[in-house]
MARTORFI-878917 format. One record per atom (N, C-alpha, C, O): x, y, z; residue in three letters; atom name; residue number from 1. Coordinates in nm, 4 decimals. Example, Ala and Ser with C-alpha at 12.3 -4.5 7.8 and 13.67 -1.06 7.14 Angstrom:
<<1.3190 -0.5690 0.7800> Ala N 1>
<<1.2300 -0.4500 0.7800> Ala CA 1>
<<1.3200 -0.3300 0.7800> Ala C 1>
<<1.4236 -0.3319 0.8465> Ala O 1>
<<1.2850 -0.2250 0.7080> Ser N 2>
<<1.3670 -0.1060 0.7140> Ser CA 2>
<<1.2900 0.0030 0.7870> Ser C 2>
<<1.3409 0.1138 0.8039> Ser O 2>
This chain:
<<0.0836 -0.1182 0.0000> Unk N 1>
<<0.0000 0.0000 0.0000> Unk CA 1>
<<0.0880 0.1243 0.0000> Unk C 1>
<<0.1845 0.1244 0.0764> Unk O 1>
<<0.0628 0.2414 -0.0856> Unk N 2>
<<0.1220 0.3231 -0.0907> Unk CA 2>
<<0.0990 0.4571 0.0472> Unk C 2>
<<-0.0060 0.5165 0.0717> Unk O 2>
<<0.2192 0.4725 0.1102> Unk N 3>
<<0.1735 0.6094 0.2159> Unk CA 3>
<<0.1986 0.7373 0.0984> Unk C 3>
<<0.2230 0.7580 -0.0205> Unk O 3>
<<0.1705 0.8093 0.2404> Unk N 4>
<<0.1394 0.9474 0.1904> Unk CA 4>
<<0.2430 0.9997 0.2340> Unk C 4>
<<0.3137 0.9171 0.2918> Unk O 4>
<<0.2883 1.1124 0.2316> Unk N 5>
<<0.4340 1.1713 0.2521> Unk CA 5>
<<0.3817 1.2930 0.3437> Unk C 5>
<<0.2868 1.3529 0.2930> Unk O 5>
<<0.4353 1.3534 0.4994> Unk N 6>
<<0.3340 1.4534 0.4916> Unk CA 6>
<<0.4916 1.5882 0.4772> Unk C 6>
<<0.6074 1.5599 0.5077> Unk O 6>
<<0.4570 1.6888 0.4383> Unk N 7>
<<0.5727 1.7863 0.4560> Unk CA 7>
<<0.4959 1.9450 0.4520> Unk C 7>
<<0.3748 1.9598 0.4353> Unk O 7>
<<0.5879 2.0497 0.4699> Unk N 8>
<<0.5313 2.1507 0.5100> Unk CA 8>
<<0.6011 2.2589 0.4499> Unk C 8>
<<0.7106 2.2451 0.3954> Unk O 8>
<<0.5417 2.3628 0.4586> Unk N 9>
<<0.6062 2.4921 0.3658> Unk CA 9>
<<0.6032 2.6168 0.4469> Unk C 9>
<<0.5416 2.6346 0.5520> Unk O 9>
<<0.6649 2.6847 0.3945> Unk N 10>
<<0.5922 2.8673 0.5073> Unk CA 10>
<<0.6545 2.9806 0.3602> Unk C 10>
<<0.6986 2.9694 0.2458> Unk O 10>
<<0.6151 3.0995 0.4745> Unk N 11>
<<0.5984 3.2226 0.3821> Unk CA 11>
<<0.5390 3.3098 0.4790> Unk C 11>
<<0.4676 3.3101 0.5793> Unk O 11>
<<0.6139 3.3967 0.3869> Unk N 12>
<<0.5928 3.5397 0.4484> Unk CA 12>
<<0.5128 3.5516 0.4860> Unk C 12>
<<0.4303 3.4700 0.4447> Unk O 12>
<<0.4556 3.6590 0.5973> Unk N 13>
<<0.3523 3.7232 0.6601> Unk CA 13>
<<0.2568 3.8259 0.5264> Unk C 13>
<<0.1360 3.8288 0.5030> Unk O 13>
<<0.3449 3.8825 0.4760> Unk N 14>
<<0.2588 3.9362 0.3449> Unk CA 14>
<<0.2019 3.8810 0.2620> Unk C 14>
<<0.1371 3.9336 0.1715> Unk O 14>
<<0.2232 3.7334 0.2875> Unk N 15>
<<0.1544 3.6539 0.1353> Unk CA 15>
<<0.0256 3.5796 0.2030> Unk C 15>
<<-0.0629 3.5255 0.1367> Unk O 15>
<<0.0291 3.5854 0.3408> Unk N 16>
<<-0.1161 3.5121 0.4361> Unk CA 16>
<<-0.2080 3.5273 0.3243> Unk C 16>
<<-0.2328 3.4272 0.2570> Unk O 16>
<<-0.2756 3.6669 0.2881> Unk N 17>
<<-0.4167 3.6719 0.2561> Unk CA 17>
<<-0.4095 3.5932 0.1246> Unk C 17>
<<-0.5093 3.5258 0.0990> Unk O 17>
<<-0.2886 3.5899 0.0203> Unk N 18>
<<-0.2418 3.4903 -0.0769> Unk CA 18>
<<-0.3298 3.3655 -0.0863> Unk C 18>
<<-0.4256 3.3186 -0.1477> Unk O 18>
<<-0.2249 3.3340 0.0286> Unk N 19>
<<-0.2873 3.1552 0.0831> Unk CA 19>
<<-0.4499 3.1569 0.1115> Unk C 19>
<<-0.5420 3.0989 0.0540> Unk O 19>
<<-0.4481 3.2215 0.1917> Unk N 20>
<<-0.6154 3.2241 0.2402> Unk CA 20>
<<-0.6987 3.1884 0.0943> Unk C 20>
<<-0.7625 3.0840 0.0806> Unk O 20>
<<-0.6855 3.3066 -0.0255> Unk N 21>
<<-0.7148 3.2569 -0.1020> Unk CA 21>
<<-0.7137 3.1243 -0.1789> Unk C 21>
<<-0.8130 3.0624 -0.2172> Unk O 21>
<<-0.6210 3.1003 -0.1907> Unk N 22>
<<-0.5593 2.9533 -0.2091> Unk CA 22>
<<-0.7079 2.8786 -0.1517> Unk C 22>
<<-0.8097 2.8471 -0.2134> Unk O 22>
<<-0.6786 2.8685 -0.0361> Unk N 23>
<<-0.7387 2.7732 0.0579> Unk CA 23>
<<-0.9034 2.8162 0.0079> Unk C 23>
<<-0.9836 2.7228 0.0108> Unk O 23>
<<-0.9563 2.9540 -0.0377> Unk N 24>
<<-1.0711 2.9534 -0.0719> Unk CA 24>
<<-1.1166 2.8580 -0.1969> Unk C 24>
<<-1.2072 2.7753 -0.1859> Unk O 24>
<<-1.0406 2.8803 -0.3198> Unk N 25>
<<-1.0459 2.8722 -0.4509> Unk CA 25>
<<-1.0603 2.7063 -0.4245> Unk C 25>
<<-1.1571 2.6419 -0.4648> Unk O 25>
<<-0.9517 2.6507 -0.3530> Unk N 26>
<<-0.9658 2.5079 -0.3466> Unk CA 26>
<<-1.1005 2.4703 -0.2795> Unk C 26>
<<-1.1778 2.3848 -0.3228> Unk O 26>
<<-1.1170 2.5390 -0.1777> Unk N 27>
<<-1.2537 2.4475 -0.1202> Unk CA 27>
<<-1.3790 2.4783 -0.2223> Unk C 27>
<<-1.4762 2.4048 -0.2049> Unk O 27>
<<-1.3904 2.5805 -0.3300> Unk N 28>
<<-1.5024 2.6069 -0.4052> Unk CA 28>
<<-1.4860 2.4946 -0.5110> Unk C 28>
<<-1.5741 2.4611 -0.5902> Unk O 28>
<<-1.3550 2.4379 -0.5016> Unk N 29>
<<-1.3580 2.3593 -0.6674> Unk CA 29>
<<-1.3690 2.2530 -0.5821> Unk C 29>
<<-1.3365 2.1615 -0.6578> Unk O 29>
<<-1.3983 2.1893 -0.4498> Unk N 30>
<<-1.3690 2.0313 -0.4068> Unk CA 30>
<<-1.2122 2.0378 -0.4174> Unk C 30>
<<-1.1723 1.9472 -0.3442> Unk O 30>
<<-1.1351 2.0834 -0.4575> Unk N 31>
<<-0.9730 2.0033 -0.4305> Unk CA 31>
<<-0.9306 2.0471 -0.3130> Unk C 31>
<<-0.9593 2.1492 -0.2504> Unk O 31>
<<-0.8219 1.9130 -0.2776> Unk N 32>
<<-0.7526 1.9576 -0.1404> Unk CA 32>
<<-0.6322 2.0510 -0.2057> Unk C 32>
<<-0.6040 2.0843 -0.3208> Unk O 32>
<<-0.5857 2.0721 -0.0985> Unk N 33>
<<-0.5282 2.2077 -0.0920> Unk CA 33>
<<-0.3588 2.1077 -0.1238> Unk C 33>
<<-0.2759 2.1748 -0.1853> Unk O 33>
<<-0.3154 1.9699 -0.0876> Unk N 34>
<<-0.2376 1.8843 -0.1073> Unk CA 34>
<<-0.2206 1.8291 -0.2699> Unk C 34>
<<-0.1226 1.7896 -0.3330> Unk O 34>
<<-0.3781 1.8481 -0.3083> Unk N 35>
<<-0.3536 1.7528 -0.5043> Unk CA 35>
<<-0.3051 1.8991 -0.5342> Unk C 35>
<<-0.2031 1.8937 -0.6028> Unk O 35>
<<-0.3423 2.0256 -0.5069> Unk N 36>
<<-0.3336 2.1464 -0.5775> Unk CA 36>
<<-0.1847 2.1681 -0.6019> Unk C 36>
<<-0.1379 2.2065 -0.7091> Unk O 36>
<<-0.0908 2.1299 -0.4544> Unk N 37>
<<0.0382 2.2033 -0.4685> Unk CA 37>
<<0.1096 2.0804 -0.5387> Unk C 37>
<<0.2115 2.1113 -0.6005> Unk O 37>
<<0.0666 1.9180 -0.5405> Unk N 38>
<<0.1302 1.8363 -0.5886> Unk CA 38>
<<0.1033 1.8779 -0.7684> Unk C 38>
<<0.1953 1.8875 -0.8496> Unk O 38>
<<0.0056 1.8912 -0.7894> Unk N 39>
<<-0.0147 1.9413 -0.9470> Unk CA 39>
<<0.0692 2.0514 -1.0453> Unk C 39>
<<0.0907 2.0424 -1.1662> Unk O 39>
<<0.1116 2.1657 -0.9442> Unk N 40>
<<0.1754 2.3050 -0.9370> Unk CA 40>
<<0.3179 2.2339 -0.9561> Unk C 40>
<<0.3776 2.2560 -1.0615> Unk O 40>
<<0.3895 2.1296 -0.8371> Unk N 41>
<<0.5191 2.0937 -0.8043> Unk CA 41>
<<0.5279 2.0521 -0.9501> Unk C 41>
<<0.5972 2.1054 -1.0367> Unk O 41>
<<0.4177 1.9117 -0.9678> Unk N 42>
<<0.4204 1.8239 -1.1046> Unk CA 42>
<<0.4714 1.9472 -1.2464> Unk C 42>
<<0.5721 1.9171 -1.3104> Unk O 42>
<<0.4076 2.0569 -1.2775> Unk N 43>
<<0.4066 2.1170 -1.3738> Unk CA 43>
<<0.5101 2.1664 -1.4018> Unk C 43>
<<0.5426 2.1676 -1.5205> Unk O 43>
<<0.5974 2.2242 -1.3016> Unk N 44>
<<0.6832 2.2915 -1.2326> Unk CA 44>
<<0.8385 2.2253 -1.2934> Unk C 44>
<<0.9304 2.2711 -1.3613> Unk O 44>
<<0.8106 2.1009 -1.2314> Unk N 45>
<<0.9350 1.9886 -1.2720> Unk CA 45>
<<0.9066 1.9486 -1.4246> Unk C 45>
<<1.0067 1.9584 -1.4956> Unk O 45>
<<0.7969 1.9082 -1.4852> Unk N 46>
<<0.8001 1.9519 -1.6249> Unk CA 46>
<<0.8640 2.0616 -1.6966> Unk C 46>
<<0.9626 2.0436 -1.7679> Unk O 46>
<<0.8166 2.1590 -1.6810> Unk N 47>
<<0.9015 2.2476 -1.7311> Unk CA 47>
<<0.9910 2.2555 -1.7097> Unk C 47>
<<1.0592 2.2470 -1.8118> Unk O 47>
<<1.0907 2.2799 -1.5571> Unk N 48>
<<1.1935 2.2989 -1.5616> Unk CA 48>
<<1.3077 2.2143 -1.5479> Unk C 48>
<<1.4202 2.2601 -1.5278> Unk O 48>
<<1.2731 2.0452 -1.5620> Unk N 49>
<<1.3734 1.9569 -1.5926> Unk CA 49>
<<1.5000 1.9407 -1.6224> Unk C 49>
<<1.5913 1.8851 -1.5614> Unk O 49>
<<1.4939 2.0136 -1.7564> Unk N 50>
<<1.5961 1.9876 -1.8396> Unk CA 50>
<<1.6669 2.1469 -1.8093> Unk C 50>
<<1.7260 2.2121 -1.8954> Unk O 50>
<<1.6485 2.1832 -1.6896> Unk N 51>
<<1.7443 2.3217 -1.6515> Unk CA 51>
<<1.6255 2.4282 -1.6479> Unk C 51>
<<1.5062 2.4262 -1.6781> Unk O 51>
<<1.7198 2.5275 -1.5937> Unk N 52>
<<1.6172 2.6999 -1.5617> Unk CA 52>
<<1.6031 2.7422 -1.7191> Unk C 52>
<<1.6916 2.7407 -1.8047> Unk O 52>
<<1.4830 2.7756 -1.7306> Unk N 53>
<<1.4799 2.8587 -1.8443> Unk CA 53>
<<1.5655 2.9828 -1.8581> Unk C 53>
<<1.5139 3.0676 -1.9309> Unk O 53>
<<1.6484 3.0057 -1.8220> Unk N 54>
<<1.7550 3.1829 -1.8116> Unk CA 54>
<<1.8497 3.1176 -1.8711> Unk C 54>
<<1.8553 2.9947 -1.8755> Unk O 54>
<<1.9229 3.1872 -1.9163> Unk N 55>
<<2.0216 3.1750 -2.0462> Unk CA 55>
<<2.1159 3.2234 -1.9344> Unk C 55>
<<2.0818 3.2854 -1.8337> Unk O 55>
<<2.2923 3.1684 -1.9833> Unk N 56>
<<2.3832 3.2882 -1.9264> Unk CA 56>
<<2.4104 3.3417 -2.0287> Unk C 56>
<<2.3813 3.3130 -2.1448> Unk O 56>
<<2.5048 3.4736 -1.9585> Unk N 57>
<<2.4945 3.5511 -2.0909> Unk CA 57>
<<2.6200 3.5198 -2.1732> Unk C 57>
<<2.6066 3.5502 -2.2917> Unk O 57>
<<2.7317 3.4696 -2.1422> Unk N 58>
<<2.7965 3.4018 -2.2692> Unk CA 58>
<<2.7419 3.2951 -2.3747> Unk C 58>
<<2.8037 3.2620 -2.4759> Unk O 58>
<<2.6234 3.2486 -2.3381> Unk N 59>
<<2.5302 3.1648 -2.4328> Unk CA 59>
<<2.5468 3.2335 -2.5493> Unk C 59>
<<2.6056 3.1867 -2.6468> Unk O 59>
<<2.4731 3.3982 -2.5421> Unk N 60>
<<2.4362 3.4652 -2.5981> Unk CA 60>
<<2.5690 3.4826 -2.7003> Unk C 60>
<<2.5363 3.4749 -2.8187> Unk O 60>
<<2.6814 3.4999 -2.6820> Unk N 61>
<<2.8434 3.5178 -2.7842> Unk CA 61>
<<2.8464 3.4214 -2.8700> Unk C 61>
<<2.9238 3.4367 -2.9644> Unk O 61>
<<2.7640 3.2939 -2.8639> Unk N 62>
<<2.7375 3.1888 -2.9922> Unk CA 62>
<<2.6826 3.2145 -3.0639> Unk C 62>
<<2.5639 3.2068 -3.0324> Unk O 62>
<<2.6972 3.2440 -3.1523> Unk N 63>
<<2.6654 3.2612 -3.3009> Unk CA 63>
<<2.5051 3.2007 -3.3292> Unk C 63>
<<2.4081 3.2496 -3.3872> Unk O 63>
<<2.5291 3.0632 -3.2549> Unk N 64>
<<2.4429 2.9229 -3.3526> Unk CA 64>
<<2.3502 2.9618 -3.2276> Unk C 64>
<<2.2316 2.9449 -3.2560> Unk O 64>
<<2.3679 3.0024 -3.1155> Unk N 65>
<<2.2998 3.0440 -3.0026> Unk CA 65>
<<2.1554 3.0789 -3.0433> Unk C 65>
<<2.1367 3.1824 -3.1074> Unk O 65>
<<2.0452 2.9939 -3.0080> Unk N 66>
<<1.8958 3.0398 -3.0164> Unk CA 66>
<<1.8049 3.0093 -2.8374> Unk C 66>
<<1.7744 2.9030 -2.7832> Unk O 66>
<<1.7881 3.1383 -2.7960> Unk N 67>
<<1.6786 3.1329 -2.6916> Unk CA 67>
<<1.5552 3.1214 -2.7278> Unk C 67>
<<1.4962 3.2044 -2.7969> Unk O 67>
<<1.4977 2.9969 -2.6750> Unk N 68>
<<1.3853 2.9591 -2.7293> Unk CA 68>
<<1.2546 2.9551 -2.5864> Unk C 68>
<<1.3062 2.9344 -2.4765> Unk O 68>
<<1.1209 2.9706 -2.5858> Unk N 69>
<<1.0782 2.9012 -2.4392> Unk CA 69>
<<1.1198 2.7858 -2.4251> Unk C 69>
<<1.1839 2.7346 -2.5168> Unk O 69>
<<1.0926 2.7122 -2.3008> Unk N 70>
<<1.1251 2.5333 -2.2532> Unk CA 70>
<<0.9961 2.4941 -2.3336> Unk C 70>
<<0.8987 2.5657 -2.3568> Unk O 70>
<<1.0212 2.3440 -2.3764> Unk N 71>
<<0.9360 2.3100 -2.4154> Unk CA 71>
<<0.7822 2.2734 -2.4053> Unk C 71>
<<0.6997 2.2444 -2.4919> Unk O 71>
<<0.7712 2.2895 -2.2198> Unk N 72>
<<0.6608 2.2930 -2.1791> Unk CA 72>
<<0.6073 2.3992 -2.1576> Unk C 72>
<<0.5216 2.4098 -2.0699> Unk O 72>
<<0.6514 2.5142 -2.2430> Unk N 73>
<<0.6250 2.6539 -2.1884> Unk CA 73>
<<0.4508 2.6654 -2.2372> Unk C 73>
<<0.3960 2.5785 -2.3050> Unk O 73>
<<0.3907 2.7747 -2.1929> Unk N 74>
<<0.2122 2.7740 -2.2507> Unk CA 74>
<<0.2649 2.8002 -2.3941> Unk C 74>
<<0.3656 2.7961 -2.4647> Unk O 74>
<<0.1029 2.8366 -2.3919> Unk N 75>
<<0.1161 2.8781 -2.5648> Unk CA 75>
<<0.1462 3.0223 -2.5916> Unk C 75>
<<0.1922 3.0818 -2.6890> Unk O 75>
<<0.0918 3.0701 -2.4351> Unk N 76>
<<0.1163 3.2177 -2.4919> Unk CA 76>
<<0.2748 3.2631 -2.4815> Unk C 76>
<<0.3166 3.3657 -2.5352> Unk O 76>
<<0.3539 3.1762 -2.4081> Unk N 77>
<<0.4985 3.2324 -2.4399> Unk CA 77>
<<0.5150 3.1625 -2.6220> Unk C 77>
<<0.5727 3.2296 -2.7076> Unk O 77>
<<0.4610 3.0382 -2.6506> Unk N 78>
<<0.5379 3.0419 -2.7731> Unk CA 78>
<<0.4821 3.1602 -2.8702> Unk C 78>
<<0.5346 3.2253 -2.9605> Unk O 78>
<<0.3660 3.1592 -2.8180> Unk N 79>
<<0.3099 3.2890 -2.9613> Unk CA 79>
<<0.3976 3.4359 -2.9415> Unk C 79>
<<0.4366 3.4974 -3.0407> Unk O 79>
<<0.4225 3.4820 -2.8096> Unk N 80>
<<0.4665 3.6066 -2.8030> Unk CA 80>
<<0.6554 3.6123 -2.8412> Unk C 80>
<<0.7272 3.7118 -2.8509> Unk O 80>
<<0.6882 3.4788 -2.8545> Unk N 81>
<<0.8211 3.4419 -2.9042> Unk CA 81>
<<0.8258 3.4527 -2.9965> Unk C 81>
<<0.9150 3.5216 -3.0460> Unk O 81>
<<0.7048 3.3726 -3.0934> Unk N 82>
<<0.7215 3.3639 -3.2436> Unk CA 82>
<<0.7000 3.5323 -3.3241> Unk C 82>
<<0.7401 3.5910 -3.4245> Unk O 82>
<<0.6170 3.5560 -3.2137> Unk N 83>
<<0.5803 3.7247 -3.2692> Unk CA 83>
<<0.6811 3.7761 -3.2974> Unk C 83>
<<0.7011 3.8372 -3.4024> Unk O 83>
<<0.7535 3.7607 -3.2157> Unk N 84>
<<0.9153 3.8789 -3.1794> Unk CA 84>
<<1.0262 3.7631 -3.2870> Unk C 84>
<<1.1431 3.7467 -3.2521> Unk O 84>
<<0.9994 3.7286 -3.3487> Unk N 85>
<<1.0982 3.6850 -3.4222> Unk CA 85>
<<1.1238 3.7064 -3.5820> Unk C 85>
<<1.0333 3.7461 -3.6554> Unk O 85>
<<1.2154 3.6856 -3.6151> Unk N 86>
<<1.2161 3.7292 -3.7805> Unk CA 86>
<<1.2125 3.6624 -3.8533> Unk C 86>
<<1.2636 3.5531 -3.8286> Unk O 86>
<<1.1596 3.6811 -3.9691> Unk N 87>
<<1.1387 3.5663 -4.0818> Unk CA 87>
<<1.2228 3.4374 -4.0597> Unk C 87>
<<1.1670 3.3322 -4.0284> Unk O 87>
<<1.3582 3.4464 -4.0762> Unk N 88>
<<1.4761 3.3447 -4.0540> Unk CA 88>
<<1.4034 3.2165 -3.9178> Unk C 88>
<<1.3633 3.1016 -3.8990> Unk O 88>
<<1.4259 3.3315 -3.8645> Unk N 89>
<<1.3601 3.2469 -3.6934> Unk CA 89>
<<1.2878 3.1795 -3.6865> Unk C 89>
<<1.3026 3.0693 -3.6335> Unk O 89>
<<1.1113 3.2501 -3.7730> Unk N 90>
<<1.0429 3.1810 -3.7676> Unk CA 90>
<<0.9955 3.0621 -3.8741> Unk C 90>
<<0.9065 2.9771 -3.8699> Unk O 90>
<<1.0930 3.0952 -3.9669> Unk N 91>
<<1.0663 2.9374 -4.0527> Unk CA 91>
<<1.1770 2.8463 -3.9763> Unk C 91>
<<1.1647 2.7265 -4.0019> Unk O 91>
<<1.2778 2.8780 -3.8917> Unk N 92>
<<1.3623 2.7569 -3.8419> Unk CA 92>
<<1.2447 2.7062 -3.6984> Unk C 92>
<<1.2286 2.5862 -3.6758> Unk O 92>
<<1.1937 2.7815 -3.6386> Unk N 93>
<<1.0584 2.7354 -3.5707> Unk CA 93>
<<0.9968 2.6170 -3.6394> Unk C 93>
<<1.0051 2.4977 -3.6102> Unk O 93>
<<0.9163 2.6926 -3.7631> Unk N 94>
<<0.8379 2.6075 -3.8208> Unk CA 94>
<<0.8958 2.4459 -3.8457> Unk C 94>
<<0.8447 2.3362 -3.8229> Unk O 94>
<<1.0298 2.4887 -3.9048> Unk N 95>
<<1.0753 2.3444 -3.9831> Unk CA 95>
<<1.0707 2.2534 -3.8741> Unk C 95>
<<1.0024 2.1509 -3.8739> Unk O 95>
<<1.1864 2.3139 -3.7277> Unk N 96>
<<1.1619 2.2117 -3.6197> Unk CA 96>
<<1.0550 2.1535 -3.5697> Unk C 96>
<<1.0723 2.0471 -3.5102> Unk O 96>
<<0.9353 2.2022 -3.5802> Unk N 97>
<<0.8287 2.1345 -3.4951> Unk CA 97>
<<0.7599 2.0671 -3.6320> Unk C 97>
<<0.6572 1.9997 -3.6245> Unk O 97>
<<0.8277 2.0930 -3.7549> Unk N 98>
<<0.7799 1.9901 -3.8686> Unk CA 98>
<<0.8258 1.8581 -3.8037> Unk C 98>
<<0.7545 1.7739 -3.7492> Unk O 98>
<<0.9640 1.8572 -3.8213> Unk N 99>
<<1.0801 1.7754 -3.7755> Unk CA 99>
<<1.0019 1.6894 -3.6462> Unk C 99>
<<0.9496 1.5780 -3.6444> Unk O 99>
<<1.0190 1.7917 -3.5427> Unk N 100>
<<0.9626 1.7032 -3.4654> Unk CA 100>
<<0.8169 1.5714 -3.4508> Unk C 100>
<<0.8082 1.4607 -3.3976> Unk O 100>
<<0.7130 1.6682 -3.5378> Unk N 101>
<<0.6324 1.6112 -3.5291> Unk CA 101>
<<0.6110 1.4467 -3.6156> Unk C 101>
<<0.5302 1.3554 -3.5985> Unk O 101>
<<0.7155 1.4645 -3.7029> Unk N 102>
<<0.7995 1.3452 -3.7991> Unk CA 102>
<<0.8388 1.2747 -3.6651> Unk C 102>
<<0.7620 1.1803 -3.6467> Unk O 102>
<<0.9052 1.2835 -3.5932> Unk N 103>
<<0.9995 1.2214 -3.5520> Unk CA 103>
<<0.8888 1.1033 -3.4241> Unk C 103>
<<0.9088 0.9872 -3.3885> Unk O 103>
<<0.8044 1.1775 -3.3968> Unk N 104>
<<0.7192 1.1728 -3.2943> Unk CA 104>
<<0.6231 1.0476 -3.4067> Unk C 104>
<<0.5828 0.9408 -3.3607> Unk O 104>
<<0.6086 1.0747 -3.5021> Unk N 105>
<<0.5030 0.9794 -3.5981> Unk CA 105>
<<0.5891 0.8489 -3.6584> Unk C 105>
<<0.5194 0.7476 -3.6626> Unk O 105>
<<0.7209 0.8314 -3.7040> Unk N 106>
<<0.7734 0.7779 -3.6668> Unk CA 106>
<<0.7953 0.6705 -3.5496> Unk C 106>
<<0.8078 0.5520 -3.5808> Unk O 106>
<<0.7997 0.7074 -3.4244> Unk N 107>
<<0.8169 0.6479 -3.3293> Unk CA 107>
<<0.6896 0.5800 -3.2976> Unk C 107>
<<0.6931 0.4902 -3.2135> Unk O 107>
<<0.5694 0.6135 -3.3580> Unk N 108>
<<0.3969 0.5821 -3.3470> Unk CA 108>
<<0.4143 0.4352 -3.4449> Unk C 108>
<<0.3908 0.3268 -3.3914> Unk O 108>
<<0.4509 0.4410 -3.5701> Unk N 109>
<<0.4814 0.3205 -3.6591> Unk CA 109>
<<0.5672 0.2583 -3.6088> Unk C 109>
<<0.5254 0.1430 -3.5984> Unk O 109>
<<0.6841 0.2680 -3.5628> Unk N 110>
<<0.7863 0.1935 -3.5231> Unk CA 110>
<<0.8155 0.1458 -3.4085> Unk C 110>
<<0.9304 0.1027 -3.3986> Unk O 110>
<<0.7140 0.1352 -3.2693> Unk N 111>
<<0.7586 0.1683 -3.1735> Unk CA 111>
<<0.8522 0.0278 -3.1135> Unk C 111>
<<0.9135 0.0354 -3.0070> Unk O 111>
């Protein structure tokens, strides 16, 4: 049988009415206030897995150097990325998530 883990957090005195909320929003939807922060942690470690999204700034002195969002980023960072980018950029966008999506269909036939 699987236990439960119990652990604990804190915070500032300025962020109380924060939480309070918290604690409202959850009891109006039925969730505990425990699936909420495990869901948040879950998303959290998705995204930031494979490292912090922040660049250093000698990244930036590479040439071949492209800052991109993480791949689990929403949609609205990829749209406001793709916005800000230039033709060049955004067909090497495009081609990759061609690419990818090959690669991904591929692996569906072949697995």
């Amino acid at each position: 049988m699987k236990r439960n883990i119990v652990t604990s957090f804190s915070y500032k005195e300025e962020k109380e009415s924060m939480v309070e909320e918290f604690d409202r929003i959850a009891r109006r939807e039925g969730k505990g206030k425990s699936e909420l922060l495990v869901q948040l942690i879950e998303e959290y470690v998705k995204v930031h897995s494979s490292g912090n999204p922040s660049f250093t700034i000698d990244q930036f002195q590479d040439p071949s150097f492209q800052a991109v969002p993480a791949y689990y980023s929403n949609q609205e960072k990829w749209i406001n990325h793709y916005k800000n980018s230039n033709d060049r950029d955004r067909t090497n966008l495009r081609v990759k998530a061609m690419n990818i999506q090959k690669w991904f269909r591929m692996v569906d036939i072949n697995p």
